[in-house]
N, C-alpha and C positions, 0 to 999 in steps of 0.2 A: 701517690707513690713517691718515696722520697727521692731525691735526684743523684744521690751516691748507689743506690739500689738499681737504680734505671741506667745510671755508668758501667756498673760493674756487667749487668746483663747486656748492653750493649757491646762491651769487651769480650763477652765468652760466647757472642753472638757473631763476632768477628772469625775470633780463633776459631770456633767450630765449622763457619764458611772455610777457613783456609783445611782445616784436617779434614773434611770428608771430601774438598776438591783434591788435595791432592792422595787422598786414597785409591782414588778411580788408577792412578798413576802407577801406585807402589803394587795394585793388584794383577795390571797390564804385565809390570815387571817380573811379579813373584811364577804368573803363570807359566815363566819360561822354564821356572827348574821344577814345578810342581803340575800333577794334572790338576784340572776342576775339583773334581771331588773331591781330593788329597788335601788341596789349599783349605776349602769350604768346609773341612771335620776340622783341619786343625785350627783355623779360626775360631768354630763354634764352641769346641770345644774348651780350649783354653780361656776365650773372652768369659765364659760362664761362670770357670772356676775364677778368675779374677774378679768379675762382680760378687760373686756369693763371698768371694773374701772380703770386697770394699763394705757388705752390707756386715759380714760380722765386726769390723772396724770402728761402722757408722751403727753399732745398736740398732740396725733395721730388722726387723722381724722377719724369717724365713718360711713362714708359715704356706703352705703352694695351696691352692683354692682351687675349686671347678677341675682337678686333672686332667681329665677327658677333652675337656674343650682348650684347655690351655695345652694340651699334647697337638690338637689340628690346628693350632693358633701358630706352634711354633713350624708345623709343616710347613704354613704359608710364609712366614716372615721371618724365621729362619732359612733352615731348609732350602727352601724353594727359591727366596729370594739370593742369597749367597753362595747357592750352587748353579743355578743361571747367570746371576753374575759374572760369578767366577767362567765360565763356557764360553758366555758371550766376548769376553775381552780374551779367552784364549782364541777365538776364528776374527775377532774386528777390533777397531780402533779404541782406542780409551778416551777419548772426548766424545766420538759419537757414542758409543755408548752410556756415558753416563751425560747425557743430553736427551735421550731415548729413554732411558730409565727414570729419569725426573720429570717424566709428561703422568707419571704415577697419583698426581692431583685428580686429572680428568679422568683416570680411567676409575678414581673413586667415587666421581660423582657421578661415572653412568653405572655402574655396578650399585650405587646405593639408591637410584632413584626406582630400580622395582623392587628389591628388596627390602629400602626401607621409607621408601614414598616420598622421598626429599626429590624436589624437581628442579631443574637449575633456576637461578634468579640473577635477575641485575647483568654484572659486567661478567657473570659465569659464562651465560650464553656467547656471545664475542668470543672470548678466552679459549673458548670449546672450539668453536671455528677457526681459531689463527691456529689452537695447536693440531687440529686438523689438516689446515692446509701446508705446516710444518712439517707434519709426518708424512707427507703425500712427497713433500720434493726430497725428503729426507732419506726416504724405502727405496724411491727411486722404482717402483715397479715396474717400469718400460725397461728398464734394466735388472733382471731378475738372476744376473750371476752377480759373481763374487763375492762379496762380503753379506748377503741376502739372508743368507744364516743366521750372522751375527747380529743384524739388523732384528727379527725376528727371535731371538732368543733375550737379546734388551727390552722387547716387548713383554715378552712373559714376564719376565722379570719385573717391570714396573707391575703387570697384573697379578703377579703372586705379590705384592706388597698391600696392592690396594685392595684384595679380598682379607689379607690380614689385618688393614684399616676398617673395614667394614665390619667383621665379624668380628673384631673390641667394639666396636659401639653396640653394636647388633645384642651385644654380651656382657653388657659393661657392668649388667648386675650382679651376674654369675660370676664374673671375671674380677670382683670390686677387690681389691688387695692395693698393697703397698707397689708405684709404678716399678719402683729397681728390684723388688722380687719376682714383681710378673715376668720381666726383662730378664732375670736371671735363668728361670724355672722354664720358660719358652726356650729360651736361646740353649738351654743343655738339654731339653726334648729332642730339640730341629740337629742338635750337634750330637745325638745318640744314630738321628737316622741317617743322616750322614755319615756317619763313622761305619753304620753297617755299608752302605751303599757303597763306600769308597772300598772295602775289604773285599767288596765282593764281583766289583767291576774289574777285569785286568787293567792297570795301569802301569805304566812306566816307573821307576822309583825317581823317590824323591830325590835332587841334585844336592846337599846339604852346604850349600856354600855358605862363604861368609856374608856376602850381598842378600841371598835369600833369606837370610835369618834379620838381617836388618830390615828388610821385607817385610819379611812376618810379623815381626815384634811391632813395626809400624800400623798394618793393618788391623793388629789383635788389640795391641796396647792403646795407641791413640783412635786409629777409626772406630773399634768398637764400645771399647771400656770408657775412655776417657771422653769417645765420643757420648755416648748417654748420658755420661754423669753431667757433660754441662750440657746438654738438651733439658734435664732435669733442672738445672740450677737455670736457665734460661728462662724457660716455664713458670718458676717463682718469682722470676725478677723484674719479666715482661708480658703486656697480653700475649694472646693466643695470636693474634692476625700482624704484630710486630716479629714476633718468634718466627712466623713462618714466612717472612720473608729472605731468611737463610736458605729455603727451598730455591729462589730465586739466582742466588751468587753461587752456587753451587755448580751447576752444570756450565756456566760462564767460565769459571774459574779453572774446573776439570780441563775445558778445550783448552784452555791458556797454558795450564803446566804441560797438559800433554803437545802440546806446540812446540814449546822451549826443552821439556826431556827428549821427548819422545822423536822431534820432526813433523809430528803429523798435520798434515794441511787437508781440507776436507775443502771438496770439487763446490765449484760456483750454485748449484744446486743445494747439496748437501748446506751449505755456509748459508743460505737463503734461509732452507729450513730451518735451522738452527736458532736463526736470531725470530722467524717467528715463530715458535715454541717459547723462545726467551720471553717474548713479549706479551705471549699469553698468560705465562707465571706469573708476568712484572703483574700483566690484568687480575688473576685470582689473587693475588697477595694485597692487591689496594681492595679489592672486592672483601675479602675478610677481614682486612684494619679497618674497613668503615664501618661491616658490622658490629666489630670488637668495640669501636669508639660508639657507635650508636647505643648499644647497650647499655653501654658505661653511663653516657648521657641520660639514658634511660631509669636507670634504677639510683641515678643522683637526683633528679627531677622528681622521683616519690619519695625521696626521702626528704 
């Protein structure tokens, strides 16, 4: 791989760490003038029409594949995932919560290992355990008021993401298309059910401020658009097990802005937790750069 190529991805590997950290932040924010589901449609909604327009830009084919399964695809990982989102940071904190929601690794490999037989291996196992015992001092369940909610609605969330990870592989034949069309045609599925959901729940109206639209434009335009497009450009630039160590800086980064915007200080416990869940990501992300390099190794040695 040339080493102007491995720069540039190491660069959009940075900036995409710092815009989906501090997304967790701008959503915390948006949620004060907007409800959950208000935010979640007009996120989904808008982010779609801006990809389908970056793909007519980019000559990407629009062609939608498999409807049916790419409409439950977008329930999951749309939908579900950025209307719990959005819920969870309207009743709790924006650091833990998006600390909560990035345990989203683990809850894919226990969801994939009866569905699709994969059983953990190596430094998984470990990793499985710290973020176990992470989310144990995390939930705090000797303590089962206040924010318990919120804590448990970040849960779903990372499991509506990782059943949408499972069921792309699960599908990935049916599902074989261009990545930023899939991405488009999910994400305006999940943002049709949402738009009904939101119409149809009573909510409070929207506050149309000037901060709320810089809000918004942040969440829609950088976290989602601009977020893909360089996850994409990432993906061609770097392995798989380099790439996904942005999963890593991610939730780190979220408590840190949300420290300095927001105030928020999360209890000796919670702060415990916290670092190990960190430390179980730091574990799966070396756990995948070695399989990514061993392969590599691998299929240079037959050649």
């Amino acid at each position: 791989m040339p080493i102007s190529s491995s720069r540039s991805g190491i660069a959009a590997l940075i900036l995409l760490s710092l815009i989906w950290s501090y997304n967790w932040v701008a959503m915390k924010e948006a949620v004060r003038f907007a409800d959950p589901f208000d935010l979640s449609a007009l996120r989904a909604m808008a982010g779609s029409l801006l990809i389908f327009g970056a793909m007519l830009w980019l000559k990407k084919p629009l062609r939608l594949r498999a409807p049916g399964r790419t409409f439950i695809f977008g329930l999951f990982q749309t939908a579900g995932f950025n209307a719990l989102a959005a819920w969870a940071l309207y009743t709790g904190a924006a650091g833990k919560t998006a600390v909560l929601v990035y345990t989203l690794p683990f809850w894919t490999l226990l969801i994939a290992w009866p569905l699709l037989g994969e059983r953990l291996r190596g430094l998984q196992r470990p990793a499985t355990a710290l973020a176990a015992a992470g989310l144990l001092l995390v939930l705090e369940p000797w303590q089962l008021a206040g924010t318990s909610v919120s804590k448990l609605l970040a849960l779903a969330t990372a499991l509506s993401w990782a059943i949408s990870a499972v069921l792309a592989k699960k599908w990935r034949n049916e599902l074989q298309a261009d990545l930023l069309a899939l991405t488009a045609w999910q994400m305006l599925m999940g943002g049709v059910v949402l738009t009904v959901i939101a119409l149809s729940v009573p909510t409070r109206a929207i506050e149309w401020t000037p901060y709320f639209w810089l809000m918004l434009v942040y969440c829609t335009l950088a976290g989602s658009v601009a977020g893909w497009l360089l996850w994409l450009f990432i993906l061609r630039r770097l392995p798989a097990g380099v790439a996904g160590l942005s999963i890593m800086a991610v939730p780190v980064l979220s408590v840190l802005f949300a420290r300095l915007q927001l105030g928020e200080r999360p209890a000796a416990a919670e702060a415990a937790g916290m670092l190990l869940i960190g430390a179980s990501l730091a574990l799966l992300s070396w756990h995948s750069l070695r399989a990514t390099t061993g392969e590599r190794l691998s299929v240079n040695a037959e050649l």
